[in-house]
C-alpha positions in Angstrom: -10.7 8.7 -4.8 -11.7 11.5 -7.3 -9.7 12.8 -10.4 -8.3 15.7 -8.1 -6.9 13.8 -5.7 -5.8 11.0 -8.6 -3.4 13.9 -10.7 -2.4 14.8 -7.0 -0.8 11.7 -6.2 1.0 11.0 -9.4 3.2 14.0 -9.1 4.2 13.1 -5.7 8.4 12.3 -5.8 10.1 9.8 -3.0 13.6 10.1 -2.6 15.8 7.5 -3.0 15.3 4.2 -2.6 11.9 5.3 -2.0 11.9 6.5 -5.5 10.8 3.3 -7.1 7.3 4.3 -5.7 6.9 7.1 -7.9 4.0 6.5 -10.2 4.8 9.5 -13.0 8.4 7.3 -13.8 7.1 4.1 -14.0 4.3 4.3 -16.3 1.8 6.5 -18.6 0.1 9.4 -16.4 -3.1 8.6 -17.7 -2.9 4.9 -16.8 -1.7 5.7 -13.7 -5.2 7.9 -13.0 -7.3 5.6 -14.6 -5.8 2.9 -12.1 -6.0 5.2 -8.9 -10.1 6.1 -10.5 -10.6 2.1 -11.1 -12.9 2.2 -7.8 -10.5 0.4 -5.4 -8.8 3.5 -4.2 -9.4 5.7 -1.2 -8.2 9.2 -0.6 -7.3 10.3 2.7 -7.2 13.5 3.9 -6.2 15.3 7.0 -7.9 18.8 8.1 -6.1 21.5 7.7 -3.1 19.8 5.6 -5.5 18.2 2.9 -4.5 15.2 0.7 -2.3 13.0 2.8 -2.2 9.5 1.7 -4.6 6.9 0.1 -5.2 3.1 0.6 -6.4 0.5 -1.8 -7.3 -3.2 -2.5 -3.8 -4.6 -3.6 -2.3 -7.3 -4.8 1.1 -7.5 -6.5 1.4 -9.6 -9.7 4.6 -11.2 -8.6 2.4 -12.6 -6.0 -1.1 -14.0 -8.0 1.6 -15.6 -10.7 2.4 -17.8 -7.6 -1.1 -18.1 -6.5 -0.7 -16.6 -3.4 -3.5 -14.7 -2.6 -5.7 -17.3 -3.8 -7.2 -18.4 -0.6 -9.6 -15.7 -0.1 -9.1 -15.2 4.0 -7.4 -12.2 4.2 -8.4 -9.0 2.2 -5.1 -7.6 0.7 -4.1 -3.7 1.6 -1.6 -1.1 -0.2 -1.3 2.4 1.2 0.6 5.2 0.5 1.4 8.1 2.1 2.4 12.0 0.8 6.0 12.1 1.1 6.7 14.9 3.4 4.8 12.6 5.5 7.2 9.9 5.6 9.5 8.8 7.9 8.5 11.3 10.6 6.2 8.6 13.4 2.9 9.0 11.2 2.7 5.4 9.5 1.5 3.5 12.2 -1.6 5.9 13.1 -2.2 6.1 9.1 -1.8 2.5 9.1 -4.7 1.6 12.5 -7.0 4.3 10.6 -6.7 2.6 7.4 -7.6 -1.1 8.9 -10.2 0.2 10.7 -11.6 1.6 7.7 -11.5 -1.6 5.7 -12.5 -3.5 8.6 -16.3 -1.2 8.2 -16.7 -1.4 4.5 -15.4 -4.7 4.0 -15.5 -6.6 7.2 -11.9 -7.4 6.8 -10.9 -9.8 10.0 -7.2 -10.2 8.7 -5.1 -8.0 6.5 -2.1 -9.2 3.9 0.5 -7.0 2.6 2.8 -7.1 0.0 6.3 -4.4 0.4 9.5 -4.2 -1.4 11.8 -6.3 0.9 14.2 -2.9 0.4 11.7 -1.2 2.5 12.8 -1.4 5.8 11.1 1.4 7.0 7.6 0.0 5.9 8.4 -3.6 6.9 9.6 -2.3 10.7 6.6 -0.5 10.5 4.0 -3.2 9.5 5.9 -5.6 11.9 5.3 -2.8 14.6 1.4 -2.9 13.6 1.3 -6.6 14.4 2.1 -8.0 10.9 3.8 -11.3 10.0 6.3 -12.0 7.3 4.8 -15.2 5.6 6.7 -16.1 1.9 8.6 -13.6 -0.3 8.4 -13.5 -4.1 10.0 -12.0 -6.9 7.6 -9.6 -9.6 9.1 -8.7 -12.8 8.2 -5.3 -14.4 9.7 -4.8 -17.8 13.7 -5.5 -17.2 13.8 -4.8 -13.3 12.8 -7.9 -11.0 11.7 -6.7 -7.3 11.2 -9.1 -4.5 8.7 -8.5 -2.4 7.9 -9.8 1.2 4.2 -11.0 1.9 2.9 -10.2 5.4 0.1 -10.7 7.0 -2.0 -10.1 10.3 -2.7 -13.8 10.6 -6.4 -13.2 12.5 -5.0 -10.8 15.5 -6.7 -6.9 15.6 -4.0 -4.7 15.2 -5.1 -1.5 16.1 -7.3 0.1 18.8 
C-alpha cells in the first residue's frame, strides 16, 4: 500500500448499511492513513480501472478481547473492495486472488475472517468461497456495539 492509494481509500463512501465501512466517518483521516501505511496492507489494482480494493492482516478487537485468534493456525484476512465494485459478482474472484496471494507471501494453509453479522452480502459471499461460521462476538467502538461473525476455511483450498 503506498500513501496514494491510502488517501484513495479513505474517501471511498458505501451506502447504507454498508456505510458503517466508511473509514473518513469513523475516525481521524490521518490515523486512518497511518493504519492503511502500517505495513499490513495491500493495494489492488485492476488494469485499466486502477485502484480497486485492498486486503490486509486483520483481526477485530471484539475478537482478541475474547482470545480468539489466539491459536495461531489460521492467518486472519480483511479485504475491501471500491464501492462501485460491490454487489455486482466481483467478490468471489477478488476474494480467490486475494487467498492466493496470501497463500505465496505467507504460506497461509487456512484463512479466518471476521464480518459484521449485518453483512449478508459478504457472509453469502465468504460462505460461497468455502468459509465456515465458527463463534460470533460483539466489539464495542465508542457507544455503538457490533457483533461480528467469525469464519473460517477450516484447512480446505478455497479457490483454484
Amino acid at each position: 500500500m503506498d500513501e496514494p492509494a491510502a488517501k484513495e481509500i479513505i474517501r471511498w463512501q458505501y451506502e447504507p448499511p454498508y456505510s458503517f465501512y466508511n473509514m473518513m466517518e469513523t475516525a481521524d483521516a490521518d490515523e486512518d492513513i497511518e493504519e492503511l501505511l502500517d505495513g499490513s496492507y495491500f493495494s489492488v489494482s485492476i488494469s485499466g480501472e486502477g485502484l480497486a480494493g485492498f486486503g490486509q492482516n486483520a483481526q477485530v478487537g471484539g475478537g482478541r478481547e475474547r482470545g480468539l485468534y489466539l491459536d495461531g493456525t489460521a492467518l486472519d484476512i480483511g479485504l475491501g473492495l471500491r464501492p462501485d465494485l460491490t454487489g455486482k459478482g466481483n467478490g468471489l474472484v477478488f476474494l480467490q486472488a486475494g487467498m492466493k496471494f496470501a497463500e505465496q507471501i505467507y504460506h497461509a494453509e487456512r484463512f479466518r475472517l471476521s464480518v459484521a453479522a449485518f453483512n449478508q452480502r459478504a457472509i453469502s459471499l465468504y460462505t460461497k468461497a468455502g468459509f465456515l461460521p465458527i463463534q460470533s462476538f460483539v466489539h464495542q467502538c465508542g457507544e455503538t456495539e457490533t457483533q461480528f461473525l467469525l469464519m473460517e476455511t477450516r484447512g480446505i483450498k478455497v479457490h483454484p
